[in-house]
Structures are given as structure tokens and as C-alpha cells.
MARBA-3410 file (N, C-alpha, C, O; in Angstrom, 1 decimal):
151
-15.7,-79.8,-16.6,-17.0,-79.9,-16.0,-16.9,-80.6,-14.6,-17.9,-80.7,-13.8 ~ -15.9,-80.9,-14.3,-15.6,-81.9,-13.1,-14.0,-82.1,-12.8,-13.1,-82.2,-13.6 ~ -14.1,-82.0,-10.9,-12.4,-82.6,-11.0,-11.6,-83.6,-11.5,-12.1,-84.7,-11.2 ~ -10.9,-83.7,-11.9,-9.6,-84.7,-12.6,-8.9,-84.3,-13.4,-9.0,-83.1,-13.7 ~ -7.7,-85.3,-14.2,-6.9,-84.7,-15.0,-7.5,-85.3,-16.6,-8.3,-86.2,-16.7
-6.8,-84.6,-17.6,-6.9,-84.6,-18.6,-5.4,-84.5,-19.8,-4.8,-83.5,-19.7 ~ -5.0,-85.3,-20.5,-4.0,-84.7,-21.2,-4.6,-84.4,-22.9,-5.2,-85.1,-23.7 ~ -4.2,-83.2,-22.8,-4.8,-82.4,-24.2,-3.5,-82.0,-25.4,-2.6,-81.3,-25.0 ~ -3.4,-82.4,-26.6,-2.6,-82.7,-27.5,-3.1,-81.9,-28.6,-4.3,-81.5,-28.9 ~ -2.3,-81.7,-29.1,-2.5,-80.6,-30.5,-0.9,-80.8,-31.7,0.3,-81.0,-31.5
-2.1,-80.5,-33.2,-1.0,-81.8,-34.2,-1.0,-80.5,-34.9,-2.1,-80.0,-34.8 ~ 0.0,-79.6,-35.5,0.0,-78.9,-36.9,1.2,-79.3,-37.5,2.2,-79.7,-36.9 ~ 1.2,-79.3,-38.8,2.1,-79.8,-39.6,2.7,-81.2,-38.9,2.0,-82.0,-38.2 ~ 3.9,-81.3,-39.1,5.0,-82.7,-38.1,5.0,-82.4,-37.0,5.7,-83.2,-36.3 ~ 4.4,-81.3,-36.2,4.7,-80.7,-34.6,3.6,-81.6,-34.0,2.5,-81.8,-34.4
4.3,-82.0,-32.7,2.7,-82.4,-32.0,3.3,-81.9,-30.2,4.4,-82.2,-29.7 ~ 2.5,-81.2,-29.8,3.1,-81.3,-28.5,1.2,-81.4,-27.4,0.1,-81.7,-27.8 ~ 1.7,-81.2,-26.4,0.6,-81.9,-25.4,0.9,-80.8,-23.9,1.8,-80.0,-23.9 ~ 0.2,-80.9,-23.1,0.1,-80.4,-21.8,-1.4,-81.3,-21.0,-2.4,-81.9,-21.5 ~ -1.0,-81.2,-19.7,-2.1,-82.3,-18.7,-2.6,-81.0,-18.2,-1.9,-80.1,-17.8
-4.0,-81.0,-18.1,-4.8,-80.0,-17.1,-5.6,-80.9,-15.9,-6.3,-81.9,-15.9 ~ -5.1,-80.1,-14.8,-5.7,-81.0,-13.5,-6.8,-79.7,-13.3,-6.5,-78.5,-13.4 ~ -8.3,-80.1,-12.9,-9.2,-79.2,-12.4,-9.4,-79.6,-11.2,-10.1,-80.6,-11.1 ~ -9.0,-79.2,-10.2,-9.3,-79.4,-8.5,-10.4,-79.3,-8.1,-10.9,-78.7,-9.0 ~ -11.3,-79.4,-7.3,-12.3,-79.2,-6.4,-12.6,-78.3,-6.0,-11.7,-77.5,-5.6
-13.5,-77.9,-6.0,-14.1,-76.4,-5.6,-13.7,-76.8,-3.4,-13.9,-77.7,-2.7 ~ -13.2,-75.2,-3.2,-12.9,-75.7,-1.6,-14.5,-76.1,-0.9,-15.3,-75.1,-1.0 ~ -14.7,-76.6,-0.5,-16.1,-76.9,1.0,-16.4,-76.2,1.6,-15.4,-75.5,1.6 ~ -17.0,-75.7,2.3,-17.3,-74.9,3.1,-17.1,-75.3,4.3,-17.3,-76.5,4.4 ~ -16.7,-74.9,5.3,-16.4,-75.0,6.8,-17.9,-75.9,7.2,-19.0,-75.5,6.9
-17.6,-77.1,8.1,-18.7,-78.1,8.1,-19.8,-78.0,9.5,-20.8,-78.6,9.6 ~ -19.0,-76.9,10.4,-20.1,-77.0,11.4,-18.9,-75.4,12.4,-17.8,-75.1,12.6 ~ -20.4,-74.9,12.8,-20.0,-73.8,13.8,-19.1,-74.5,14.7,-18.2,-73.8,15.1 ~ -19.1,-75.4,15.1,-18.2,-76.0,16.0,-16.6,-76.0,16.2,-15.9,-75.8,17.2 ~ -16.3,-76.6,14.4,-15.3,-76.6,13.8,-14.3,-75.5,14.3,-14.5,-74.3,14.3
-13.3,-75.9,14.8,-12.1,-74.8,15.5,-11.6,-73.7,14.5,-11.1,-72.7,15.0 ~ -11.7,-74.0,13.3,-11.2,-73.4,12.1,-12.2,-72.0,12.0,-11.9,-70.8,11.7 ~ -13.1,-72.4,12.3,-14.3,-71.6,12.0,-14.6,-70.0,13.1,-15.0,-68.9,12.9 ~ -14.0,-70.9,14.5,-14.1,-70.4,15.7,-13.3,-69.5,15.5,-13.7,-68.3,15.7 ~ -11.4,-69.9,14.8,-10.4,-68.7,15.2,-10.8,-67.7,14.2,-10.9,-66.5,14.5
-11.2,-68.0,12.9,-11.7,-66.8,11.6,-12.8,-66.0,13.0,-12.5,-64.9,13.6 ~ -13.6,-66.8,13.3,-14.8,-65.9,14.1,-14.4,-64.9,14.8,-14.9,-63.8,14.5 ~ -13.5,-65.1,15.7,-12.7,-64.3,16.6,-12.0,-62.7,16.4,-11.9,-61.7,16.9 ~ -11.6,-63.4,15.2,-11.0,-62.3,14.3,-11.5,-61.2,13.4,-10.9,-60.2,12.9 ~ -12.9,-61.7,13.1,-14.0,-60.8,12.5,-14.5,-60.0,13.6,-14.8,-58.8,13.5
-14.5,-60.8,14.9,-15.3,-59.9,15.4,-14.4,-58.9,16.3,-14.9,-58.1,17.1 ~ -13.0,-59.1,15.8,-12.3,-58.0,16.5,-12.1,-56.9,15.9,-11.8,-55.9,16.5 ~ -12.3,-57.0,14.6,-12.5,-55.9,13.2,-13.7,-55.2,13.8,-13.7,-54.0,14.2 ~ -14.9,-55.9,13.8,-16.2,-55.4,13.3,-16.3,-55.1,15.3,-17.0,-54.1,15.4 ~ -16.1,-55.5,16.2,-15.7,-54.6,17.2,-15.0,-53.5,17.3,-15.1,-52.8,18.3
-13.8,-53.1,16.2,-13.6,-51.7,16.3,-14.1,-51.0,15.9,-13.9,-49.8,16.3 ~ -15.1,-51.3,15.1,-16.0,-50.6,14.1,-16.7,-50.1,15.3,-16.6,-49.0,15.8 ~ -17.6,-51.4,15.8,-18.7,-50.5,16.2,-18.8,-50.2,17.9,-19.7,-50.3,18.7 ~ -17.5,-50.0,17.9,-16.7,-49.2,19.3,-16.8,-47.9,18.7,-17.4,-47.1,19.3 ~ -16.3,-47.6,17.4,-15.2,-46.7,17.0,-14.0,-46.2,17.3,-13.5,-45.0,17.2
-13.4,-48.0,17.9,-11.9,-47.5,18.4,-11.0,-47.1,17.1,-10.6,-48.1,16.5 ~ -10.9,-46.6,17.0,-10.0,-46.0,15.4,-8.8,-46.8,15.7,-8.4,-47.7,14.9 ~ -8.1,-46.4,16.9,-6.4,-47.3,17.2,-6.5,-48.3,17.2,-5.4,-48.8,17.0 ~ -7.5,-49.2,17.3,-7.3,-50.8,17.1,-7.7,-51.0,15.4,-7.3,-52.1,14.8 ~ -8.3,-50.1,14.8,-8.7,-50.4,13.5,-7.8,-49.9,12.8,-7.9,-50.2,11.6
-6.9,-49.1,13.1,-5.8,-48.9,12.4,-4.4,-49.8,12.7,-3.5,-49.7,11.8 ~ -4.3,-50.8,14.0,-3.8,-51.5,14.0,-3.9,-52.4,12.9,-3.0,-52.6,12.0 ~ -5.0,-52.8,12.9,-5.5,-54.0,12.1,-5.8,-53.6,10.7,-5.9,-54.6,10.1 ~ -6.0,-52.5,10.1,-6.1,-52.3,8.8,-4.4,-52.7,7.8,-4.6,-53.0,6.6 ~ -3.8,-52.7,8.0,-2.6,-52.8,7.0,-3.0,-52.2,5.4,-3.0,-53.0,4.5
-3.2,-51.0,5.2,-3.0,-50.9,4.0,-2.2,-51.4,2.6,-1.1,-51.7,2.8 ~ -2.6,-51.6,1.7,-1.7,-52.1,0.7,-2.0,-51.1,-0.3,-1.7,-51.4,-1.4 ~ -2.5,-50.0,-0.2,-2.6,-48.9,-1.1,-3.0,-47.6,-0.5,-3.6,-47.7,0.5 ~ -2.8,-46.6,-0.9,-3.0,-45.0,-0.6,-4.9,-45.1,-0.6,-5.3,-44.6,0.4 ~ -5.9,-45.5,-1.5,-7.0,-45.7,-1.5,-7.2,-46.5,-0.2,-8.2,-46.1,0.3
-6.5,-47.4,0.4,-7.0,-48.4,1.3,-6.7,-47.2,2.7,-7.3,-47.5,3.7 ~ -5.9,-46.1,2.8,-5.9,-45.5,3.7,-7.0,-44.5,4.2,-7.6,-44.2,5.2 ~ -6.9,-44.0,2.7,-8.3,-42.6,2.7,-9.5,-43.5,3.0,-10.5,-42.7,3.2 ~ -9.7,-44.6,3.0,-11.3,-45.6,3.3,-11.2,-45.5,4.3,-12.2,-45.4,4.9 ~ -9.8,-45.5,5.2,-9.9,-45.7,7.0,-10.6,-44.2,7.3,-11.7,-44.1,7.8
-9.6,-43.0,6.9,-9.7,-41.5,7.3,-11.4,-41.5,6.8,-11.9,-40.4,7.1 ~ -12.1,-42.2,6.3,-13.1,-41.7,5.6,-14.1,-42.3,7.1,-14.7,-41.6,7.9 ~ -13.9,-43.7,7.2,-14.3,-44.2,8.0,-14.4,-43.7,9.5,-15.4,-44.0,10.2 ~ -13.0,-42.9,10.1,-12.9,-42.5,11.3,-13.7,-41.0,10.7,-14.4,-40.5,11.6 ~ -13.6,-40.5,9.6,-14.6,-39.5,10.4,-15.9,-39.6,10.1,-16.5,-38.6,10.4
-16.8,-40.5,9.5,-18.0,-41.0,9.8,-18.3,-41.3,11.2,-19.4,-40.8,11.6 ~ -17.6,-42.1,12.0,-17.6,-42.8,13.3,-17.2,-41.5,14.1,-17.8,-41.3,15.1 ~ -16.3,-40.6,13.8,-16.1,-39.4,14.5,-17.2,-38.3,14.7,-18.0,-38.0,15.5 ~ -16.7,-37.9,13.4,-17.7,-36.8,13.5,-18.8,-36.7,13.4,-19.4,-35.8,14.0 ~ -19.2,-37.5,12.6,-20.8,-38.1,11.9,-21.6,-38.7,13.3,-22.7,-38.5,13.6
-20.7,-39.4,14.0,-21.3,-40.3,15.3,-22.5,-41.5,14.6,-23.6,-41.8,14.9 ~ -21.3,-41.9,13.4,-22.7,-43.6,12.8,-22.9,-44.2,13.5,-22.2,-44.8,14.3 ~ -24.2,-44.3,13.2,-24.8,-45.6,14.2,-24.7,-47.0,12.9,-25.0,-47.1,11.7 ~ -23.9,-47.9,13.9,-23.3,-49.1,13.1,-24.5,-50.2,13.0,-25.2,-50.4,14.0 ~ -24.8,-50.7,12.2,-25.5,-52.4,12.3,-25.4,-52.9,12.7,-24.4,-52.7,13.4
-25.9,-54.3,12.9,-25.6,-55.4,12.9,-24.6,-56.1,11.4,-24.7,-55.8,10.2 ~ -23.7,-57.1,12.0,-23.0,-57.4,11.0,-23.3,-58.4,9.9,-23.4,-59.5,10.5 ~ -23.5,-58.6,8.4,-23.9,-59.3,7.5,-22.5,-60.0,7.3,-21.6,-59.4,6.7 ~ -22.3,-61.5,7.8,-21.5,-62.3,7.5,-21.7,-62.9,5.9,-22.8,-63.2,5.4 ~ -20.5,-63.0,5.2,-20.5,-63.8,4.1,-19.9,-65.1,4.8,-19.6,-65.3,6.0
-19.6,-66.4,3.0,-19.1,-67.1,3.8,-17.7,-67.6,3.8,-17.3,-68.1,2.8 ~ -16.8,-67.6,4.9,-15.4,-68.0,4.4,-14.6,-68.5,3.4,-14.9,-69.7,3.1 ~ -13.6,-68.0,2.9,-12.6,-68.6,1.7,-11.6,-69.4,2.3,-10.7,-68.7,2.7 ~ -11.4,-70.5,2.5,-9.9,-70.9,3.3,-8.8,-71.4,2.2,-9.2,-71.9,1.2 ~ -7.9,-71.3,2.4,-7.2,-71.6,1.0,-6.1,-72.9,2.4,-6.4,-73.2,3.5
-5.3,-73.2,1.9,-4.1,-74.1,2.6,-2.8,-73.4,3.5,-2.1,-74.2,4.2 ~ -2.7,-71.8,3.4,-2.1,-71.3,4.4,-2.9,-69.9,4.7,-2.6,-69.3,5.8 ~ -3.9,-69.5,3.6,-4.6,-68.2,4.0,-6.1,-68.4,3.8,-6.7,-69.2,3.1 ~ -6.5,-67.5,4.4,-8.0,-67.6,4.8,-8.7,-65.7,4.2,-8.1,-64.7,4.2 ~ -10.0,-65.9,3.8,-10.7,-64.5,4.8,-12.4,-64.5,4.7,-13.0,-65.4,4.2
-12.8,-63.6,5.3,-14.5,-63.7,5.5,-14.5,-62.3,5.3,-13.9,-61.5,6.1 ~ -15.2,-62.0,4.2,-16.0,-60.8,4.0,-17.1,-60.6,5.0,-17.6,-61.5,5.7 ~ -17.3,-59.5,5.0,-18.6,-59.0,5.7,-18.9,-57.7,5.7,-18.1,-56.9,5.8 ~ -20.4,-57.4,5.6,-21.1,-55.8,5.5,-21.2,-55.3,6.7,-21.4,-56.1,7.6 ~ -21.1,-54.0,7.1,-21.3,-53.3,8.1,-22.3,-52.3,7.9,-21.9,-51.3,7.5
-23.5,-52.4,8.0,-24.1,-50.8,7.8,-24.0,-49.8,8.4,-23.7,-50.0,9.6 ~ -24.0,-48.5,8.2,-23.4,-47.4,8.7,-24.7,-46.4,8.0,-25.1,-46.4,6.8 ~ -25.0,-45.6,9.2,-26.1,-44.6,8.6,-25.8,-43.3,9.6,-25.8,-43.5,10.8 ~ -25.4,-42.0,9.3,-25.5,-41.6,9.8,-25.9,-39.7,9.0,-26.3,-39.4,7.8 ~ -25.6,-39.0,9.9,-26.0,-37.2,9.2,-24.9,-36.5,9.3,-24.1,-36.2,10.2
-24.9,-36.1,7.8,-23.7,-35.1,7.3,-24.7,-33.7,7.2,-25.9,-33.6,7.4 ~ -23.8,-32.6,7.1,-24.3,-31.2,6.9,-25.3,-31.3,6.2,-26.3,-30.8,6.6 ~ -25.3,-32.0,4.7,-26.0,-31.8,4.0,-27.5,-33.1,3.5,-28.3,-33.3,2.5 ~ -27.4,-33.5,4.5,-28.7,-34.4,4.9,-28.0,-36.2,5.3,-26.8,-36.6,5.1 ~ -28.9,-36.8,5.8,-28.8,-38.6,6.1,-28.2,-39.2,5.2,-28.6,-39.2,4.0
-27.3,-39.7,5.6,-26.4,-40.5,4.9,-26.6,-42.3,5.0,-26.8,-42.7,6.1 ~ -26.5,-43.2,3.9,-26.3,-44.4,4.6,-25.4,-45.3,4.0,-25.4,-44.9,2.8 ~ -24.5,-46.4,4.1,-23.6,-47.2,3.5,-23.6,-48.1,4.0,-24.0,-48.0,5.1 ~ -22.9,-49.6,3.5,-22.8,-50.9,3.6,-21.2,-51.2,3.2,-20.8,-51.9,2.3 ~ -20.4,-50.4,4.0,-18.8,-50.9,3.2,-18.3,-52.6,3.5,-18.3,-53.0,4.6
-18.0,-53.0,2.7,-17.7,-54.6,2.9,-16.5,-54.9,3.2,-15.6,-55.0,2.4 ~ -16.5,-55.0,4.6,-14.9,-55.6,4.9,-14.3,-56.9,5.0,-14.8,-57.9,5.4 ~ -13.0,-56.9,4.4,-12.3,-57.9,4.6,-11.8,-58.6,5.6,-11.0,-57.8,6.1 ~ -11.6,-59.6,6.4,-11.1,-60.0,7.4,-9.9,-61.1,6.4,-10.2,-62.1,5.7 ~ -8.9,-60.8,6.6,-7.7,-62.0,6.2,-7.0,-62.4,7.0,-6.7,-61.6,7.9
-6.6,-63.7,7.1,-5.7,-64.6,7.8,-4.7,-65.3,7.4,-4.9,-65.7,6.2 ~ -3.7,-65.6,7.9,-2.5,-66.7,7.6,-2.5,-67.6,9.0,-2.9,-67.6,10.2 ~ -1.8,-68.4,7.9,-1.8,-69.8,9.3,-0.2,-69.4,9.8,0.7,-68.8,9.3 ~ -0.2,-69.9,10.8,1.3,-69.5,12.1,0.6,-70.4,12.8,-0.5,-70.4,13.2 ~ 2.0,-71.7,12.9,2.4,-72.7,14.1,0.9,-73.4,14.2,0.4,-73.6,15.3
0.0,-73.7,12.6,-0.6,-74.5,12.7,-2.2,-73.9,13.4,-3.0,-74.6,13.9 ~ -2.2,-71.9,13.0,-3.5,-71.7,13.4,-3.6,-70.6,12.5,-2.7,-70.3,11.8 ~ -4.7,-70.0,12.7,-5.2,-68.9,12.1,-4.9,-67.5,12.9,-5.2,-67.4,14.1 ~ -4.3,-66.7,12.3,-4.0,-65.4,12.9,-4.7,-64.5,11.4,-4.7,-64.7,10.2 ~ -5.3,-63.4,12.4,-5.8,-62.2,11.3,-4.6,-61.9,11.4,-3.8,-62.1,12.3
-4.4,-61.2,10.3,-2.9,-60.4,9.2,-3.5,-58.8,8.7,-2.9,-57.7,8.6 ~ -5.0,-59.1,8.6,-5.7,-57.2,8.4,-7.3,-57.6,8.6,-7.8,-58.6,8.8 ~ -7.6,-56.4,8.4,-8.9,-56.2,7.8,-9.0,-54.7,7.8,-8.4,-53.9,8.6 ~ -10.1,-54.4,6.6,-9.9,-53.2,5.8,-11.0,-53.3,4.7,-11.0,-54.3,3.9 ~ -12.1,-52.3,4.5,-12.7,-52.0,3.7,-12.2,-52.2,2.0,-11.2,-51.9,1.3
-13.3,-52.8,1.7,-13.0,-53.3,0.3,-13.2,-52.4,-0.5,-14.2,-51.8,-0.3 ~ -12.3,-52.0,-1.9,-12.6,-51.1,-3.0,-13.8,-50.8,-3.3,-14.4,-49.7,-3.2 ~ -14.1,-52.5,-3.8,-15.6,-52.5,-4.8,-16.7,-52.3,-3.8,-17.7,-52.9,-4.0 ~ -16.6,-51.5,-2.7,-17.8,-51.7,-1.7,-18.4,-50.4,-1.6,-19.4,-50.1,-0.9 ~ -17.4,-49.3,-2.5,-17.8,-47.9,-3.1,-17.8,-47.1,-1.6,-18.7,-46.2,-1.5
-17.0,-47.2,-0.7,-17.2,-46.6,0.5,-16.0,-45.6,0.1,-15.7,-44.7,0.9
END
């Protein structure tokens, strides 16, 4: 129900053995726009969701790093919406950052509406922005539309 430790014990027959459970703190939230931490994540989102809604494909394929054949076909999916389709992009719906102790990321929605042959199209694919820390800062490492975002 709360952080701290606990040691938990269990008796059957003559056996008794034990284990300690530590429950940590839920992480905080970044405490002010100010915050430098907040600034370099910022930077980095908005160089994702600026390829987007450039539709520079070569910088978003820089920055996509796939980790699956599915995370590829979302880019090809994506460049020919922005291609062919010519979507007109949103404004961007920020979530709120995860920072862990060497990696970071900030989801966020892009809307995308545009016309296919066979009538108006619209979607919200939810992109990832991830980071690692290097020499004590935040560097994005990818970003890349999310599975569960059905795009």
C-alpha cells in the first residue's frame, strides 16, 4: 500500500524460509517546464513530431530504429499517408514523461486525416519518443509509432 520494506516468512512442516519485499516510490513527475531534464526530452519530441509534420521521411527514418518487421511496415504505412495521401498533420497531444535512472520516453498522439481512393480517412498513431542518458544527458535513441495505437 506504500513504500518500504517488509520481511515475509512462511512455516510448512519444519521448513521455514523468508524473503524481504522493498516497494519503491512511484517516479514524480518532472517538477517544472523549466527543469533542464524536461527541456532535452522536449527537444527530442519535437524533432520526431517535426518529421512528421514536414514529412521528411529521411529524418524519420533516421530516428525510427525499428525493433520489429511490424515497426517497419508502420513507417512505409506512414510515408505513404504523408506521401501520397498528402495528411494534413495536428497539432501534437503530449502525454506525460516516464524517466527511469538511465532511460526516459514521452508518448504522444499525432492526428492524421487525410483521403484515400476510397473516401476520408482519420487516425491518432501514438508515438514513442525514447531516450538514454550519455555523459550525463538525455539523447533520443528512436521514435516510432506504437503497436497498440492500431495505425
Amino acid at each position: 500500500r506504500a513504500p518500504g520494506s517488509v520481511r515475509i516468512s512462511a512455516t510448512a512442516d519444519a521448513a521455514t524460509a523468508w524473503i524481504r519485499l522493498t516497494v519503491l516510490p512511484r517516479p514524480t513527475p518532472l517538477a517544472s517546464p523549466a527543469d533542464p531534464t524536461e527541456g532535452r526530452l522536449a527537444v527530442g519530441v519535437e524533432q520526431c513530431y517535426g518529421a512528421v509534420e514536414a514529412g521528411d521521411l529521411t529524418r524519420l527514418q533516421a530516428l525510427w530504429h525499428p525493433e520489429s518487421g511490424a515497426d517497419g511496415d508502420r513507417l512505409r504505412r506512414l510515408a505513404r499517408v504523408l506521401r501520397e495521401y498528402r495528411a494534413v498533420v495536428g497539432e501534437r497531444i503530449d502525454h506525460a514523461p516516464v524517466l527511469g535512472p538511465e532511460s526516459a520516453y514521452i508518448e504522444f498522439g499525432v492526428p492524421l486525416r487525410w483521403r484515400e481512393p476510397s473516401g476520408p480517412r482519420a487516425s491518432t498513431p501514438v508515438f514513442r519518443a525514447e531516450f538514454v542518458r550519455a555523459a550525463g544527458r538525455w539523447e533520443l535513441s528512436s521514435c516510432r509509432i506504437l503497436r497498440s495505437s492500431g495505425f
